[in-house]
N, C-alpha and C positions, 0 to 999 in steps of 0.2 A: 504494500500500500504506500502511494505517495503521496504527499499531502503536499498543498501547494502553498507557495512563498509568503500569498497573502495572509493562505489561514494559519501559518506559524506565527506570523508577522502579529497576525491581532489576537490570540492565541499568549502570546509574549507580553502584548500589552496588557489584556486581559488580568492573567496573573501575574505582573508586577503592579499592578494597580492594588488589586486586593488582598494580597499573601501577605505581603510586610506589616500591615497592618492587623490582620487577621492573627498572622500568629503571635505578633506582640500581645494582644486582647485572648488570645487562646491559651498559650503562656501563664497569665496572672489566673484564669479562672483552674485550671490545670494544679497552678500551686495552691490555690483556694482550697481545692476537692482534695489536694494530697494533706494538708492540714487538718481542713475539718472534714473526715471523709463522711458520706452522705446517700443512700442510696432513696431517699425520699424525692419524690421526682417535682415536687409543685417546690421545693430549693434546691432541686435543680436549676428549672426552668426559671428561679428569680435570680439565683447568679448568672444564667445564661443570658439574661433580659440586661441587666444591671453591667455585667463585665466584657460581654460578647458584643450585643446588640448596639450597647450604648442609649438603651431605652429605659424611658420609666417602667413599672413593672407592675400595669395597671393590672384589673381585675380580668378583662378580656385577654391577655396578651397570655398574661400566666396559665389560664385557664383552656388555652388555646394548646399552647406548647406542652401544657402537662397531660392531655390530651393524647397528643403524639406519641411521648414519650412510652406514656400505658400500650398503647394502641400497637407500637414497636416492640416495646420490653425494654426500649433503651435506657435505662434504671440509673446510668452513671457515669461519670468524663466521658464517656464516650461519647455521648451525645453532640459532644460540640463539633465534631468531626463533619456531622451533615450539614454546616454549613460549609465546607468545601469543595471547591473542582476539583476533586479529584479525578485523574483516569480510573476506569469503569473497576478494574482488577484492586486498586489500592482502597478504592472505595469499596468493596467486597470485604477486605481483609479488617481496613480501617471500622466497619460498621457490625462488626459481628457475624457474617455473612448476607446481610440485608443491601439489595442492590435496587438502585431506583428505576433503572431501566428495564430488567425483568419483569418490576411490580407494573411497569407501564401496561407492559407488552402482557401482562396477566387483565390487566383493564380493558386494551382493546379487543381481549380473544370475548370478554362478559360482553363487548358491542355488539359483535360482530355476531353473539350465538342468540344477542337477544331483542338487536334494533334493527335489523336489516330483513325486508320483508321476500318475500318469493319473486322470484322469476325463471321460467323454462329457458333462458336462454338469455347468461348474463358476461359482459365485460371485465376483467379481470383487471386492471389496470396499472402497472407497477407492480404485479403480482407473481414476479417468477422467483425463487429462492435457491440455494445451494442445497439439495438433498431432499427436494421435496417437491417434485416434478407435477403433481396435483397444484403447483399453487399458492398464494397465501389465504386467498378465501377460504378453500375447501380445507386446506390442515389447521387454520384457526378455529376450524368447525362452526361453520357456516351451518345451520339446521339442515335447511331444506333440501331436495333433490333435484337440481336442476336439471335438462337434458343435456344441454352444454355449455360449456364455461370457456372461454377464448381467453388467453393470458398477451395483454399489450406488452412488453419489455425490451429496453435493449438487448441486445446479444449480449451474451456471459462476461466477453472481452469488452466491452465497453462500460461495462455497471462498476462502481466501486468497489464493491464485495464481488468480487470475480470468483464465481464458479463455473462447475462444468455444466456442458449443455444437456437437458434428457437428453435421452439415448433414441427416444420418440418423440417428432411433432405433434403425434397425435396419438392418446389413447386414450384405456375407459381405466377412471375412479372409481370403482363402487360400480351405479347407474349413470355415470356423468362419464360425455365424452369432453375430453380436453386436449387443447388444442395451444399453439403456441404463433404469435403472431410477432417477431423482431422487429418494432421499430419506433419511433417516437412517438409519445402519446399521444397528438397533437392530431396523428395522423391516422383516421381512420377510415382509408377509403375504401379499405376490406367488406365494409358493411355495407349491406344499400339503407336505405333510405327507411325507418320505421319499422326496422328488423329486430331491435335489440328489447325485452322486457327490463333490462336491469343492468346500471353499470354500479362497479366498487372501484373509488380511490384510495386505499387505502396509503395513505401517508407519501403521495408521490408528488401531489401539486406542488409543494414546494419545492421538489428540485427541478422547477422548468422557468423561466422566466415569465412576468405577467403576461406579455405578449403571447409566448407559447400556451400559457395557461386559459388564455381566453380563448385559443382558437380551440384547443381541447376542449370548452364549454359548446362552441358550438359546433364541434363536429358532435359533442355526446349529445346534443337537443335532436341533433338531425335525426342520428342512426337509433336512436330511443323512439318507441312504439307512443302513439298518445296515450299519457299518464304512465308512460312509464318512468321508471325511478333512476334516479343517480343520488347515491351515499358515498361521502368522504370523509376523511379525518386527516387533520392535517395540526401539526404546532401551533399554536398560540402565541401569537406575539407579546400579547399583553403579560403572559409568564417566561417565555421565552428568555426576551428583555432584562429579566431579574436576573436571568443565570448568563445572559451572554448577552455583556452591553455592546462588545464593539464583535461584530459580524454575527453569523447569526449559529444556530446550535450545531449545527455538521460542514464539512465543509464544501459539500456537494449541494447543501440550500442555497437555491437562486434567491428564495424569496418568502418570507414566511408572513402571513397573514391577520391581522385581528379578525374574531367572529362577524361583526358587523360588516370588516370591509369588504369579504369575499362573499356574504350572506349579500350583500349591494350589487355585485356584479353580476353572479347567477341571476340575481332576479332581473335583472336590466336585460340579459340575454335570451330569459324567457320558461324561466324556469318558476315553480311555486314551492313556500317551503311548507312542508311536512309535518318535520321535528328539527330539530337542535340541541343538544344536549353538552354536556364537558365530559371528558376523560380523565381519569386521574384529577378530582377536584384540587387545587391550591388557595384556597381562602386564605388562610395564615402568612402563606410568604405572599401572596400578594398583597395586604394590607401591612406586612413589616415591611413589603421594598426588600426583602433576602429572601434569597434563594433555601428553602431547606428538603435535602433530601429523605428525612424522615418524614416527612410530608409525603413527598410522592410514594414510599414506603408502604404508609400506613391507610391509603386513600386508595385503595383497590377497583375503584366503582366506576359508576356513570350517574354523573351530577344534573342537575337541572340548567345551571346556570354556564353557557359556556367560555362566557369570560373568565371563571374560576378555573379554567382547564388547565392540566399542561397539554393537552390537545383539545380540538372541539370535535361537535359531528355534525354534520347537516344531512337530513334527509330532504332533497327536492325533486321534485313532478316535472315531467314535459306539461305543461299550460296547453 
C-alpha cells in the first residue's frame, strides 16, 4: 500500500497539532490515577473532563462519559487512550482489545440486515471485496433473496485494498446469481433504462468526486425501475471533522458529505426520501468537539438522528 504525499503530508500535520498536547494533558491525568488509583468510572470520567478535556465537569458531560465507560468496561487509565489517532492495531492493543472500526463495520452489517428493503434485481455498488466473491451486500447479510445482484467495482489492480479477482464473473450464491461489472461507478450503461428494482452504496460515494458522484445519481435515477430504491451510507462530515480536521478520514476520500448536503442533491436530481437514519451514533464527541473512540465502541446501532452518525443512511425512491 502506498499512501500518497498529500495524505502523509496532512497526516503529519494532523498529529503534530494534537499529540504534544494531548500527551502533556494525558501524562498529568496518568500520574493522577497512579497516585490515587480508582477504578470508579463517574472519577474517572471527572479527571478525564477536568485534566484531558480541559472542560468543566458538568452534570451532562460526566454522565455522558460514565456512560461509555460502563457500556465499554473501560473501568481505568485506560480510558484516556480513546481519545487518540491511533493506527487501527495500537488502538487494539492500547484499548483492551476494543477496536472502533470493527464496532462500525458490526453497525453497518444491523443496517444493512434491517433497513434495506427487497428487490429481484439489485446494484451492488462499490461492493466487491478480497475473499468474498458474493459481494459486500450478500456476506453483510443482506435478508432477502434477490434473483441477481451485479457488483459495480474497479478491477482488483486498481482499488486500494488490492485483491484477487473471482475466479468467476459470474455465478450462483445460494439462489442469487452474481455477476461482476469492472468499472466506474458513475458508469452504468450496462443497464437499460428502468431495469434495476434496487441499488446499495455502501460506503463508496465518497471516494468519487462531487462531479462523478452526481453523475452516479443520475445514471442510478435512470437505470432504477419507478419507485425503485437507492440506499447509501457514507461518512459524516459533521463527525468526521472531529477526528480529521485537515483532509478527510482515508486517503482515497475525494469527498465526504454532511447529511443535509447530499440529502439536497438527490432530491434536486429527482429522487424522494424514504428514511434517514445514523450509524454508529456520536452524540458525546460531537457536542465535546473530540473525537472518542469508546464512543464508537460502545454505540453499536442505528440512531434516529443522522447528524449524530459516524456514518448516515439515506433511503431514497425514483419520484
Amino acid at each position: 500500500m502506498v499512501l500518497s504525499s498529500k495524505y502523509k503530508f496532512n497526516r503529519l500535520i494532523r498529529y503534530g497539532f494534537f499529540f504534544p498536547l494531548d500527551a502533556l494533558k494525558s501524562c498529568l491525568f496518568l500520574l493522577i490515577s497512579w497516585l490515587f488509583p480508582t477504578n470508579n468510572p463517574e472519577k474517572i470520567s471527572r479527571r478525564i473532563s477536568v485534566l484531558f478535556l480541559i472542560k468543566f465537569p458538568s452534570k451532562n458531560l460526566i454522565g455522558n462519559l460514565t456512560n461509555i465507560l460502563k457500556k465499554t468496561q473501560s473501568l481505568n487509565y485506560k480510558a484516556i487512550y480513546s481519545f487518540f489517532m491511533w493506527p487501527e492495531k495500537l488502538e487494539t492493543k492500547m484499548l483492551d482489545g476494543k477496536n472502533s472500526l470493527q464496532s462500525h463495520h458490526k453497525a453497518r452489517k444491523l443496517l444493512v440486515q434491517n433497513y434495506l428493503p427487497k428487490g429481484d434485481f439489485i446494484l451492488d455498488v462499490g461492493g466487491s471485496g478480497g475473499g468474498v466473491p458474493e459481494g459486500a451486500l450478500l456476506n453483510m447479510g443482506y435478508p432477502h433473496s434477490p434473483k441477481k445482484v451485479a457488483i459495480i467495482d474497479l478491477p482488483p489492480e486498481d482499488q486500494f485494498w488490492q485483491h484477487k479477482r473471482p475466479k468467476q464473473s459470474k455465478y450462483m450464491h445460494n439462489l442469487t446469481e452474481v455477476s461482476y461489472v469492472y468499472d466506474g461507478m458513475a458508469n452504468l450503461s450496462t443497464f437499460a433504462d428502468g431495469s434495476v428494482d434496487g441499488i446499495w452504496s455502501g460506503q463508496s460515494i465518497e471516494h468519487v468526486t462531487k462531479d462523478i458522484a452526481q453523475q452516479f445519481l443520475k445514471e442510478a435515477c435512470r437505470v432504477l425501475k419507478p419507485g425503485g430504491w437507492l440506499c447509501l451510507d457514507t461518512p459524516n462530515r459533521k463527525i468526521a471533522k472531529i477526528a480529521c480536521r485537515f483532509g478527510y478520514l482515508h486517503p482515497e476520500h475525494f469527498y465526504e458529505y454532511e447529511p443535509n448536503e447530499l440529502l439536497a442533491i438527490c432530491l434536486k436530481l429527482g429522487f424522494k426520501l424514504k428514511e434517514k437514519k445514523s450509524v454508529s451514533p456520536m452524540p458525546f464527541s460531537k457536542s465535546i468537539k473530540r473525537f472518542c473512540k469508546l464512543e464508537l465502541c460502545s454505540n453499536v446501532s442505528v440512531g434516529e438522528i443522522p447528524e449524530d452518525g459516524f456514518s448516515f443512511f439515506l433511503h431514497l425512491v425514483k419520484a
